[in-house]
N, C-alpha and C positions, 0 to 999 in steps of 0.2 A: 304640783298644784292641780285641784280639778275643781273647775267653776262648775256650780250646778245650775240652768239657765232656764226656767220653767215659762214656757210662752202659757198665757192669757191671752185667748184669738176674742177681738171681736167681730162678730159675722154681722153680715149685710146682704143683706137677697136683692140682687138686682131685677130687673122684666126682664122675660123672654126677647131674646131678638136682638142682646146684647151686642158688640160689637164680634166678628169670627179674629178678628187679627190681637184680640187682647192677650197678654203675654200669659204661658200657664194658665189658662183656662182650654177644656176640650171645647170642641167647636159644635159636637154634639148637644150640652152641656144647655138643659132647658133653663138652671139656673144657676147664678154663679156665686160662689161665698167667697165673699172677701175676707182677708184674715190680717189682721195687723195688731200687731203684739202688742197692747196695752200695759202691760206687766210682764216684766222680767225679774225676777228675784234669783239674786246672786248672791251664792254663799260660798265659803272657800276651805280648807282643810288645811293646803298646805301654801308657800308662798312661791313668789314666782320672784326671781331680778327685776325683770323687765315691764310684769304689768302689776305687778304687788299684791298685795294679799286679797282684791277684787279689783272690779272696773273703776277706776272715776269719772265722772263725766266729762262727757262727750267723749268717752271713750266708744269702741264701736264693733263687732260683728261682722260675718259674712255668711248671710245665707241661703239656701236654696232648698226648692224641693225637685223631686222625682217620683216618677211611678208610671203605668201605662199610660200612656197619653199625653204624657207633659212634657212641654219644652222647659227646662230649666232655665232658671233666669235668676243671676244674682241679684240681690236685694243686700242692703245694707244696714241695719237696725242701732242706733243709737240711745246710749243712756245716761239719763238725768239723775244725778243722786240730790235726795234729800234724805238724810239719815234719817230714820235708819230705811228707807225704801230705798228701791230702782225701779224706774221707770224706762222700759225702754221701747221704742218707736220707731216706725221707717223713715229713714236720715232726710226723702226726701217723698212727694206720693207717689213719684217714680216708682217708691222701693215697696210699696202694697207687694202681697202676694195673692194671689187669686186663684182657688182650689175650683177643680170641677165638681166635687161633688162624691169623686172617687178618692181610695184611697192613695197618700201619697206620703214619702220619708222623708223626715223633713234633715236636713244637714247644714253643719256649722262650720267655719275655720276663721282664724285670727292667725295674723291682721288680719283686715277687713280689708285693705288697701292693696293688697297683693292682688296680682290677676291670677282670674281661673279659668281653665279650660273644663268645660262641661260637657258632660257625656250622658245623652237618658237612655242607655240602654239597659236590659235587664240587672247585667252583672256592670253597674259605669264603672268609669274608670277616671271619674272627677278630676281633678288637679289642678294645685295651686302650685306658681313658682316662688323658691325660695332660692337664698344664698347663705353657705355656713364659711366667711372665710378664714383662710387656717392663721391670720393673723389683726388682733384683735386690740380694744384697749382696754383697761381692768375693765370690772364689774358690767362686761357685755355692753358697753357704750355703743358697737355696730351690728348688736345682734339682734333680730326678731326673734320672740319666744314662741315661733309655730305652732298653733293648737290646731286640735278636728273634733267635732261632736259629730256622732247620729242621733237621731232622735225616734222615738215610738210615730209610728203608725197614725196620720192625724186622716179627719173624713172616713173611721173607719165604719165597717157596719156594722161590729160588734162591742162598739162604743156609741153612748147616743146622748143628747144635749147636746152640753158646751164640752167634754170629753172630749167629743168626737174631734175639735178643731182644737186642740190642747196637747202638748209635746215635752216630754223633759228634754232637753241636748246639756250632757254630760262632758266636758270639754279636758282634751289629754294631752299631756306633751310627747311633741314629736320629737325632741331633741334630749341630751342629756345634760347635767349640768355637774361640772367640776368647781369645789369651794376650796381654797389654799388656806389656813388657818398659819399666819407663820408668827413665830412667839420667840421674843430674845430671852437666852438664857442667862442666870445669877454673873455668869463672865462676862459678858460681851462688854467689850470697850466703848461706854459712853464718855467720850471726852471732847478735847477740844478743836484735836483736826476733824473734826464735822461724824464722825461718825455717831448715827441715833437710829440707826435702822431703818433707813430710807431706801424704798423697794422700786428699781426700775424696769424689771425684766422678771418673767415668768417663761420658761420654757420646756416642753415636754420633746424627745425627740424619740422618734421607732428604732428602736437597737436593733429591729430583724427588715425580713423582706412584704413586712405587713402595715404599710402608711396609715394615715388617717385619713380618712373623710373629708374634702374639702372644696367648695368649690359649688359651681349656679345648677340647680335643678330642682327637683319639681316634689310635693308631698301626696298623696293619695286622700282623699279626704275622706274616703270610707275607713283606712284604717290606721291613717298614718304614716306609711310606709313610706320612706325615703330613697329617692332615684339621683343620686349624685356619682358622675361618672369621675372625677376629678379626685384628684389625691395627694396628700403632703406627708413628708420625711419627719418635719416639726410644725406643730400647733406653739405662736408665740405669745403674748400677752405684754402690752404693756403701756408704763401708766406711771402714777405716781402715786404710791401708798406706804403705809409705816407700819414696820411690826409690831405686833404689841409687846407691849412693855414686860416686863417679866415680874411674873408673881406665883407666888408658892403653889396656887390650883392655876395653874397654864389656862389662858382663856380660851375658849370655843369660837372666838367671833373671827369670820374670815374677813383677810384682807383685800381678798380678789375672788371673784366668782363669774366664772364663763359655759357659755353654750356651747355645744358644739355635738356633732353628727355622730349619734348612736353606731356602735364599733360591734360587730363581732365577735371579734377574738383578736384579744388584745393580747400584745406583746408579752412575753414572760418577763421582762423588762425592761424599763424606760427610762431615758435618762433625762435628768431632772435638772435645770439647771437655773440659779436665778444671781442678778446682778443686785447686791446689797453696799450700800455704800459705797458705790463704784468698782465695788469688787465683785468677784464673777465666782459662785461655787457653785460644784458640779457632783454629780453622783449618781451611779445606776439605782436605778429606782426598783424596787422584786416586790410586787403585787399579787396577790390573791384573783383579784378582779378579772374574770376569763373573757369580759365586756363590757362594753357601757352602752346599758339600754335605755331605749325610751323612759323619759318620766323617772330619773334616779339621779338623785343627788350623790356624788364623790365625792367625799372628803377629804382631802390630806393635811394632815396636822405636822407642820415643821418647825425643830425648833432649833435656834441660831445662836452657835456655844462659840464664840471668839472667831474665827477664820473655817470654822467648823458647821456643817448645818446637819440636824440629828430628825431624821424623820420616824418620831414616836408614835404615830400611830395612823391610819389608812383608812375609812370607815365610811362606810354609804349611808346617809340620814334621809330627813324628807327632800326630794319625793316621797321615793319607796325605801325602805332602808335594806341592807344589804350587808353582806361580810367586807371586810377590809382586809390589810395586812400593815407593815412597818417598813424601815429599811434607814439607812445611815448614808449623811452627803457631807463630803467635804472637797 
């Protein structure tokens, strides 16, 4: 999913003489432009689990600027939906930002709630902390959907009006997302000691010497980039969900869909294993997939043939869409 998040600055000229201790303002700074985003318009492409296909209200931001001279200072910006607008504002007048007059980049991440360590040096080195842990309940019920924008160049000199103090921030996922699609087949025993395709357990486990991802650290808010020193053997998942029901065109709708920390290079394969009806099937999983990046949905479509689980097909959707593969569990 990419939120498109276009500020609307309204500016305010303060007199000379202002205050020197005011946050993000140079001190040189004859006079100072206030900027606080009256308009946010948010539109979406693709969707997200965790924050849906856009913000709702009082949903919320985290922003900051940087450039020579500025002390970075979070600010929080909150938005009001009245359909079909957004309206969005600083949470509190705390959260104003205040431009010297030079230029300066303005930066985004979600949550908003997360702490940030800030950095105004040339090349910063921003960061927010996150947590991806490697065990979870369906449909990311513990997981933040990590995002980061940059935004254009606002106060610049080669922009002038309202331009000048006006920013798109494009907003990306830092993590990746896995969707299990698992569908009962024409056999499976729907009878009367309880069996109806009820799903307790999701689990992936690393058949080699290359873990997952796991564990408390920190994102890069210039690009992203994830710092997690921590690592797990199996990423688990679990919940209470139902397969779907079976029918002639197999459904697409997944039962379970999780975040979890963009991989490298992933196993040649993984073994796959999930608890259906109390019962526990298992199977080496052989994937296409040489990783899972940023901003890409993984698909896996399983389907559930009597004691038997038949993974027909493998396949990366939005996010980004990507190659898949197949493979057989029982």
């Amino acid at each position: 999913m990419k939120k498109l998040l276009i500020f609307t600055a309204a500016i305010c000229f303060l007199a000379a003489g202002c205050s020197n201790n005011e946050e993000n303002a140079l001190t040189s700074s004859t006079k100072e432009l206030k900027v606080s985003a009256s308009s946010i318009n948010c539109s979406t492409s693709t969707r997200s689990v965790v924050t849906g296909e856009s913000f709702a209200s009082g949903n919320s931001i985290g922003i900051f600027v940087n450039g020579s001279g500025y002390t970075p200072k979070k600010a929080i910006f909150t938005v009001t939906v009245t359909n079909p607008s957004q309206i969005w504002a600083p949470t509190t007048e705390s959260d104003n930002i205040y431009l010297s007059g030079l230029s300066a980049i303005v930066y985004g991440f979600y949550p908003a709630s997360t702490s940030v360590t800030l950095d105004n040096s040339e090349n910063h080195t921003s960061t927010i902390d996150i947590s991806v842990p490697a065990t979870d309940g369906f449909n990311a019920s513990s997981q933040n959907d990590y995002m980061y924008a940059v935004g254009e160049s606002v106060v610049d000199n080669n922009k002038s009006g309202e331009n000048s103090n006006s920013t798109t921030l494009n907003f990306h996922h830092a993590l990746s997302e896995l969707s299990f699609i698992v569908n009962l087949d024409a056999s499976y025993p729907i009878d009367a000691n309880g069996n109806s395709g009820k799903i307790a357990s999701i689990k992936l486990t690393s058949t080699d010497d290359s873990p997952f991802t796991a564990g408390d650290g920190t994102m890069k808010v210039l690009d992203g980039t994830i710092n997690i020193t921590g690592t797990s053997k199996t990423l688990t998942f679990t919940g209470n969900a139902t397969c779907n029901a079976y029918k002639s065109t197999p459904s697409a709708n997944p039962v379970a869909v999780q975040l979890v920390a963009p991989k490298t290079a992933i196993p040649t394969s993984l073994t796959l294993e999930l608890i259906i009806d109390n019962k526990t099937m298992s199977t080496t999983l052989t994937t296409p997939a040489t990783s899972w990046d940023a901003g890409k949905n993984y698909s896996y479509t399983i389907t559930v043939k009597g004691t038997q689980l038949l993974i027909s097909s493998v396949s990366i959707t939005d996010w980004t869409p990507a190659t898949g593969g197949s493979g057989t569990v029982q």
